[in-house]
C-alpha positions as a Markdown table, in Angstrom:
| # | Residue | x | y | z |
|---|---|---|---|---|
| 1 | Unk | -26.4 | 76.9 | -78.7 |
| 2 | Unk | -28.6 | 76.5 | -75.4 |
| 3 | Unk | -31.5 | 77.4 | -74.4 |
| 4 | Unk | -32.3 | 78.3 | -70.6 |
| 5 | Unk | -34.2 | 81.1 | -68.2 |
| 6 | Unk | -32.6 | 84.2 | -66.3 |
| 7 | Unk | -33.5 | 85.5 | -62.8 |
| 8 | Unk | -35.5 | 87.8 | -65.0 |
| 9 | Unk | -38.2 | 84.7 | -65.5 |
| 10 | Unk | -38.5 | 84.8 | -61.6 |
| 11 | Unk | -39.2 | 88.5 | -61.3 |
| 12 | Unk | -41.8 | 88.2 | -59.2 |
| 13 | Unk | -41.0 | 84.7 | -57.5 |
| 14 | Unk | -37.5 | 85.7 | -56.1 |
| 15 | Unk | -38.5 | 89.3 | -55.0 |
| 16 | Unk | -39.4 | 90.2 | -51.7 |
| 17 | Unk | -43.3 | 89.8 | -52.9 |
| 18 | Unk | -43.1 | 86.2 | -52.5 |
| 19 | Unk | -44.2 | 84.8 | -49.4 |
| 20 | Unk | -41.6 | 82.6 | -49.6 |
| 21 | Unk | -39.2 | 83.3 | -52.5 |
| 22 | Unk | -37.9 | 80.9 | -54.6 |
| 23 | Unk | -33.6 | 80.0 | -54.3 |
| 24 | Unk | -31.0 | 80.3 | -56.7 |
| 25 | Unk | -30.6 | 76.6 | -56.7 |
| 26 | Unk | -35.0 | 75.8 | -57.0 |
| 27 | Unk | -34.5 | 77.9 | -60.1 |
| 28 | Unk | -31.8 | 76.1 | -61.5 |
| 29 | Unk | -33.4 | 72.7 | -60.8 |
| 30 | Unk | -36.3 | 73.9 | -62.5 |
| 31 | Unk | -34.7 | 75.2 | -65.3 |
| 32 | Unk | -33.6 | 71.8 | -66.0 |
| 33 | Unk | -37.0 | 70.5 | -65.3 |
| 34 | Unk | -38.3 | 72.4 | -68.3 |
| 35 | Unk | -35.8 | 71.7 | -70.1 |
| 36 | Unk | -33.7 | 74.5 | -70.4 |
| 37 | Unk | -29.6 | 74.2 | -70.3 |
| 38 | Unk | -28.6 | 77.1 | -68.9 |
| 39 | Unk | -29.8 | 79.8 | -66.0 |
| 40 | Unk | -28.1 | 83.2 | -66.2 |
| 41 | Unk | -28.1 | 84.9 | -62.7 |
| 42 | Unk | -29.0 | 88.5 | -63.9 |
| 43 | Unk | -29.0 | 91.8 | -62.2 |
| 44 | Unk | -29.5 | 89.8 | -58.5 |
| 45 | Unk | -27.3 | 91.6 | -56.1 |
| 46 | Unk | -27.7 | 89.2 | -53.3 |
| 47 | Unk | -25.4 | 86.6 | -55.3 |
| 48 | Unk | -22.1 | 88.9 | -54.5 |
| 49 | Unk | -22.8 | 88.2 | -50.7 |
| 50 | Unk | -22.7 | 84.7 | -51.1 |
| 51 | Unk | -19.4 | 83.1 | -49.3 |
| 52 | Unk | -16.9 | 81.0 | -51.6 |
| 53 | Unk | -18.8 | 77.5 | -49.9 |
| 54 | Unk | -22.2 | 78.8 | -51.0 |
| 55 | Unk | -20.9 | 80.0 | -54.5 |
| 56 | Unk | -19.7 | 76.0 | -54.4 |
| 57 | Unk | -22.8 | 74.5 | -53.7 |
| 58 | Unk | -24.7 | 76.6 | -56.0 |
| 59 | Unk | -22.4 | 75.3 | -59.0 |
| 60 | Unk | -22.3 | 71.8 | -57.4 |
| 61 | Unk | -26.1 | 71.9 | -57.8 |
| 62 | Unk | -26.2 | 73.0 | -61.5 |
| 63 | Unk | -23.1 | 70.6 | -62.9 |
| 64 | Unk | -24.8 | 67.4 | -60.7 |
| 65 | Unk | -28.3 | 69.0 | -62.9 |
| 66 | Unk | -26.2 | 69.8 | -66.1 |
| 67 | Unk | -27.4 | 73.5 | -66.0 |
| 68 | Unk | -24.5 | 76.1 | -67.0 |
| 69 | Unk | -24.3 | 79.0 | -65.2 |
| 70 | Unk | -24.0 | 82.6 | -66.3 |
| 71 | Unk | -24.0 | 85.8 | -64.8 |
| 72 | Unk | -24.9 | 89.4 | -65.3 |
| 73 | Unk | -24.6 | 92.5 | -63.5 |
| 74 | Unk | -24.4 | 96.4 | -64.4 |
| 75 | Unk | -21.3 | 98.6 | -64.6 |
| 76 | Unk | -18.5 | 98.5 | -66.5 |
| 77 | Unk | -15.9 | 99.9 | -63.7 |
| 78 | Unk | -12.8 | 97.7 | -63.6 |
| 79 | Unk | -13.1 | 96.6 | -60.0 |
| 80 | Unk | -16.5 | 96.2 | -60.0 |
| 81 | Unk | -15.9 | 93.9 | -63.6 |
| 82 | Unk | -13.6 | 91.9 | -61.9 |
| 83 | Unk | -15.3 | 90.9 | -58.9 |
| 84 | Unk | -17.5 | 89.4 | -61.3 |
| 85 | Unk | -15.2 | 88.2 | -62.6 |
| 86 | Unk | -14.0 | 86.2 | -59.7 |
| 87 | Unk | -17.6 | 85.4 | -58.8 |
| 88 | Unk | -17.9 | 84.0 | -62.4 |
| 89 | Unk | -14.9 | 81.9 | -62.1 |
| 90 | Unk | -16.4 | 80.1 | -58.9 |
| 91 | Unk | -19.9 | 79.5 | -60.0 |
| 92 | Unk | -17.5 | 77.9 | -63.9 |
| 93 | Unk | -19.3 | 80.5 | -65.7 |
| 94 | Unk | -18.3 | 81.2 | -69.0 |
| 95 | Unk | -20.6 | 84.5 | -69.3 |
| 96 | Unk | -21.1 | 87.8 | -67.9 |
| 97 | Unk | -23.4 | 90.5 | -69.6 |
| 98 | Unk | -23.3 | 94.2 | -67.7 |
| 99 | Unk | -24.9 | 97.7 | -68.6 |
| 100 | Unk | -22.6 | 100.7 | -69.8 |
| 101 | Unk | -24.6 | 103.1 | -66.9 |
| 102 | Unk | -25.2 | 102.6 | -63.3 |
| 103 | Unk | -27.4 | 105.1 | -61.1 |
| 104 | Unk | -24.0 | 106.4 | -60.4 |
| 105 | Unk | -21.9 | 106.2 | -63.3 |
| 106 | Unk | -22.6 | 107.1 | -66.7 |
| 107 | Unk | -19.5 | 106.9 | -68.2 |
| 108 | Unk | -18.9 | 108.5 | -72.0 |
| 109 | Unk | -17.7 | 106.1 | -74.9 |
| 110 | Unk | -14.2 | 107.1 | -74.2 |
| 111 | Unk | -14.5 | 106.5 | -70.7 |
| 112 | Unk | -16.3 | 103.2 | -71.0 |
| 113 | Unk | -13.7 | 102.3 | -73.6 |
| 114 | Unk | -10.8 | 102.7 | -71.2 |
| 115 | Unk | -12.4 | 100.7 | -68.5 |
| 116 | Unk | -13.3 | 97.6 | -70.2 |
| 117 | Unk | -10.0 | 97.9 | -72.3 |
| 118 | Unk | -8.3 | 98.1 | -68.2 |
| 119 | Unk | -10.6 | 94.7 | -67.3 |
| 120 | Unk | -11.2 | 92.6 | -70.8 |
| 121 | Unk | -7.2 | 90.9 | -70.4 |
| 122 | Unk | -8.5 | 89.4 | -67.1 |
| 123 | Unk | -11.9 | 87.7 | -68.5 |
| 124 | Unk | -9.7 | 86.9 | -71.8 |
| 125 | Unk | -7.2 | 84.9 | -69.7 |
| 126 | Unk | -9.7 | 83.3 | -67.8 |
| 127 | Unk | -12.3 | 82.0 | -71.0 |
| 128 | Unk | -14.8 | 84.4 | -70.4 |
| 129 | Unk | -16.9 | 86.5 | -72.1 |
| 130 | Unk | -18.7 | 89.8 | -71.5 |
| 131 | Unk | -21.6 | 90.8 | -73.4 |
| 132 | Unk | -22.9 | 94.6 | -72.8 |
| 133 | Unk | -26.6 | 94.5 | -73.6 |
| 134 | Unk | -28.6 | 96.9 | -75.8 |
| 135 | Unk | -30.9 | 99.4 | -73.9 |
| 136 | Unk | -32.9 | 102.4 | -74.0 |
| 137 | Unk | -30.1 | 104.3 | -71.8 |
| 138 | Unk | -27.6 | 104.2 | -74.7 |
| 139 | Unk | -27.7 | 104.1 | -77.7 |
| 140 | Unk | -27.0 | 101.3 | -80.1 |
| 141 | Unk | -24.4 | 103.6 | -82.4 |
| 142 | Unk | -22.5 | 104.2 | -79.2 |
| 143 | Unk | -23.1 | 100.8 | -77.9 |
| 144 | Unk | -21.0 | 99.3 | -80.8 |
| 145 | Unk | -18.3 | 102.5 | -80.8 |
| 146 | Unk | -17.5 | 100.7 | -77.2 |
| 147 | Unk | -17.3 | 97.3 | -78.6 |
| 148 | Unk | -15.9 | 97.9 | -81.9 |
| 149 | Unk | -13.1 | 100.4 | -80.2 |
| 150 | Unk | -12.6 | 97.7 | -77.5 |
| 151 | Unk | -11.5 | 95.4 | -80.2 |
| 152 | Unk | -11.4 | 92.1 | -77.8 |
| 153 | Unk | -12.8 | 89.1 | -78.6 |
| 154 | Unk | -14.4 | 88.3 | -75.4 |
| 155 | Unk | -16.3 | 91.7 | -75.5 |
| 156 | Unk | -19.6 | 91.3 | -77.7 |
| 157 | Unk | -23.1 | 92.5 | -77.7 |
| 158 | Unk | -26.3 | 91.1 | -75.6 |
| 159 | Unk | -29.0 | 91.6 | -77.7 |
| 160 | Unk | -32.5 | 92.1 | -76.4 |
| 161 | Unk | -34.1 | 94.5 | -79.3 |
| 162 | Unk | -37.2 | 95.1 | -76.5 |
| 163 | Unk | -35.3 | 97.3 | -74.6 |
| 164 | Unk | -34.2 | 99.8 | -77.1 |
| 165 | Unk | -38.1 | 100.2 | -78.2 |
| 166 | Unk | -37.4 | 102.7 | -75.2 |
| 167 | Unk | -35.2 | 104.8 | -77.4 |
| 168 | Unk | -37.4 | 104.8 | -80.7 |
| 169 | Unk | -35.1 | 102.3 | -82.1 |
| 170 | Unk | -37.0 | 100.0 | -84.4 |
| 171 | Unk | -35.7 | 96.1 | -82.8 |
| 172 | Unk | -35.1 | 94.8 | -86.4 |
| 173 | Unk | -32.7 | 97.8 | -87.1 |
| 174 | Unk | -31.1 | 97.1 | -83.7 |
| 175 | Unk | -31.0 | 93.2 | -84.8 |
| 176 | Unk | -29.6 | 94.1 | -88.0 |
| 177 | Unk | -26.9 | 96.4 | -86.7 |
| 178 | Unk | -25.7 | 94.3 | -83.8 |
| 179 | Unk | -25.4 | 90.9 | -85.2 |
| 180 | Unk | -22.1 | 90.4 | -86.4 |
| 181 | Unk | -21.4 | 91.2 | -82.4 |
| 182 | Unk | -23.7 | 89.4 | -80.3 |
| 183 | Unk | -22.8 | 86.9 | -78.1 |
| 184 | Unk | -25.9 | 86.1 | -75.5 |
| 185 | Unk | -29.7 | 86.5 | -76.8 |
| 186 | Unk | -32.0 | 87.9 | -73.9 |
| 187 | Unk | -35.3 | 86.8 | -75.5 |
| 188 | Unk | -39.1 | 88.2 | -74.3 |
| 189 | Unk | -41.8 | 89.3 | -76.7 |
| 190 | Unk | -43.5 | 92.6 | -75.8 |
| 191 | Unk | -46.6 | 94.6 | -76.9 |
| 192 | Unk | -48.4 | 98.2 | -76.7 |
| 193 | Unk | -51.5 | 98.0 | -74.7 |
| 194 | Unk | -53.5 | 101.2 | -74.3 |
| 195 | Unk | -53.5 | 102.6 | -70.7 |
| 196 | Unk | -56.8 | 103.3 | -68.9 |
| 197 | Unk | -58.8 | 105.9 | -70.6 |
| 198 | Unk | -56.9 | 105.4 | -73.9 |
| 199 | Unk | -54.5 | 108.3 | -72.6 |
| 200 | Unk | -51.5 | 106.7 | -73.7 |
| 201 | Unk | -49.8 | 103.3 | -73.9 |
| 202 | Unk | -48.1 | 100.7 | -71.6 |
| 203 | Unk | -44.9 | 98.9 | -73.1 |
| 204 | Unk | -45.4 | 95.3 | -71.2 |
| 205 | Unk | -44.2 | 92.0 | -71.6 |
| 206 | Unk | -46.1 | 88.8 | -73.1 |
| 207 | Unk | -45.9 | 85.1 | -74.1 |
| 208 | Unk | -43.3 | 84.4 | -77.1 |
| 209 | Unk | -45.1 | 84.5 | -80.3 |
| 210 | Unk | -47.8 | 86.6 | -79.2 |
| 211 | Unk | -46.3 | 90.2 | -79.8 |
| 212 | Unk | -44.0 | 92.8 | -81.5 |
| 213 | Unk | -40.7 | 90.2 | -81.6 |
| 214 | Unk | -39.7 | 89.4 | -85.3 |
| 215 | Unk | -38.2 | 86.6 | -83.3 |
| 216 | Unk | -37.5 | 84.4 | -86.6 |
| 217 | Unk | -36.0 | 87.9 | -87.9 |
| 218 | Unk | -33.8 | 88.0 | -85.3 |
| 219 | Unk | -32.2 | 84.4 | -85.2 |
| 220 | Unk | -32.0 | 84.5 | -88.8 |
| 221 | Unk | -29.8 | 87.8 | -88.7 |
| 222 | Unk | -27.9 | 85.8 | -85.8 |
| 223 | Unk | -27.7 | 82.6 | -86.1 |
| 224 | Unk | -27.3 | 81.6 | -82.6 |
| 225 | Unk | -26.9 | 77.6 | -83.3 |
| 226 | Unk | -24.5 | 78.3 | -86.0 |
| 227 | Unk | -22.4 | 80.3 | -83.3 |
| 228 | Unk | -23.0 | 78.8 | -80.3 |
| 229 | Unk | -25.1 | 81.8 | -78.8 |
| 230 | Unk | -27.5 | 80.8 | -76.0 |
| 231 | Unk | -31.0 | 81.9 | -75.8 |
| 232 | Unk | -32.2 | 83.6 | -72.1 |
| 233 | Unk | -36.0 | 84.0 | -71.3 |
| 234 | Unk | -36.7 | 87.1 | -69.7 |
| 235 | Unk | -40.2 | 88.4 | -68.8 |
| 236 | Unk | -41.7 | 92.3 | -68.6 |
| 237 | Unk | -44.4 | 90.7 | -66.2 |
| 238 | Unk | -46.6 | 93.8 | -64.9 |
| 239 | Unk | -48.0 | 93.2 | -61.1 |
| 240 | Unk | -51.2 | 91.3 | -61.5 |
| 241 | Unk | -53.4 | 92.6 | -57.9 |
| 242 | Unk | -52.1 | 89.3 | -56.0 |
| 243 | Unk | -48.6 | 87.5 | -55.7 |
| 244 | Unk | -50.9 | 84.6 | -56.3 |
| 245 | Unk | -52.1 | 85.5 | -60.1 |
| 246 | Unk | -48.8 | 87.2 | -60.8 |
| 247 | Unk | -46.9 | 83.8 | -59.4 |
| 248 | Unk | -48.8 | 81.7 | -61.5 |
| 249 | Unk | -49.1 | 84.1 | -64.6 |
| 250 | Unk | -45.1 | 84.3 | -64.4 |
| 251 | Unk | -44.8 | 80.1 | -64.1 |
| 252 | Unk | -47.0 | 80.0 | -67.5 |
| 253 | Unk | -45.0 | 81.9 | -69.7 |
| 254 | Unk | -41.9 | 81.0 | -68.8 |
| 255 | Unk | -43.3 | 77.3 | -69.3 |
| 256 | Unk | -44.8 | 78.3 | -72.6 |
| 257 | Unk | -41.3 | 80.7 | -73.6 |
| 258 | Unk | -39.1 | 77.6 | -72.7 |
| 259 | Unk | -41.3 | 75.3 | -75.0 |
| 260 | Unk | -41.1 | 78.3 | -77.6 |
| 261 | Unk | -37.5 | 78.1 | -77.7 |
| 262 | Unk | -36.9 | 74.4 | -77.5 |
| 263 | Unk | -39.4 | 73.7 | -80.2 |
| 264 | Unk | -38.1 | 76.2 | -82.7 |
């Protein structure tokens, strides 16, 4: 098991906010600065129009900083699977997680079934996993009918019981359900706040420890050191008024998350 950040912990920092934003390869040295083992390149586009010598450097960086690389994207299209694939197997990543739905493809369990059954042979002869991450979009029943009729064993789950709060699903039912099959943890901690006027509430994000997570629940249920699962830090940071405070406000809790994880 590893610990390490995601993309996800540089919202804010990477996005076109930032005065400057912060590189691939600054937040994979500073992964390793906090400690962390792994960074998992999730959901950023701009990493498929990297050329092969980029995609080299990048992984030159993290192996000279001994920070594994992972990947994750959304889709579960053959050819779209498969360039990941490819972009994967430069960057020696041994993990992809992807989303059943895209904004244009919403494929039924049947459909989704015969996709990843027409791209899973490829990541199984090439040692890598795929983990398809619980969500509000879908639910967790159909979410394991895909895995479970998949049958492969480098298709799994990647849990992240925030998401499917969404849904009405409780996250210790979605814990309990899904953890015979996961195979990447996407931690973050999340609370209700009441939105202005009490009309309502907000869903946001917040420093492990300090909200709704059962998080000792959930590593009980899956034993991620037992099965060598790694741990991702992901933040729901809301816009703060300023990149400034939201910059800094971001750089705390994925300091404090990290130290979460590594002391636990």
């Amino acid at each position: 098991m590893a610990v390490g950040l995601s993309t996800y912990a540089y919202f804010w920092r990477l996005s076109e906010a930032a005065p400057t934003p912060v590189t691939l390869a600054e937040a994979v040295a500073e992964t390793r600065e906090l400690g962390g083992d792994v960074f998992q390149i999730c959901d950023h586009p701009p990493v498929e129009g990297l050329s092969p010598g980029q995609l080299t450097e990048l992984r030159r960086v993290a192996d000279d900083l001994g920070v594994r690389l992972e990947l994750g994207t959304r889709g579960v299209r053959p050819e779209h699977l498969l360039r990941y694939l490819d972009i994967a197997e430069a960057l020696g990543a041994t993990f992809v997680r992807s989303m059943l739905n895209t904004a244009d493809h919403r494929p039924t369990v049947e459909e989704a079934v015969a996709a990843l059954g027409s791209a899973l042979p490829a990541f199984e002869e090439r040692g890598v996993t795929l983990g398809l991450e619980t969500y509000e979009q879908v639910s967790t029943t159909d979410l394991l009918r895909v895995v479970n009729a998949v049958n492969n064993p480098r298709l799994g789950v990647c849990l992240d019981p925030a998401n499917s709060v969404a849904r009405l699903e409780q996250p210790t039912d979605v814990v309990d359900r899904t953890a015979d099959r996961v195979v990447n943890i996407h931690v973050k901690d999340f609370t209700f706040t009441r939105s202005p006027g009490w009309v309502g509430f907000s869903l946001t994000g917040c420093p492990l420890g300090t909200g709704l997570l059962d998080y000792h629940h959930m590593i009980g249920r899956v034993r991620p050191a037992e099965k060598n699962i790694n741990q991702i830090v992901e933040h729901w940071l809301p816009w703060q008024g300023t990149f400034e405070e939201t910059a800094r406000l971001e750089d705390q809790w994925t300091r404090h998350n990290i130290e979460f994880l590594r002391s636990e």
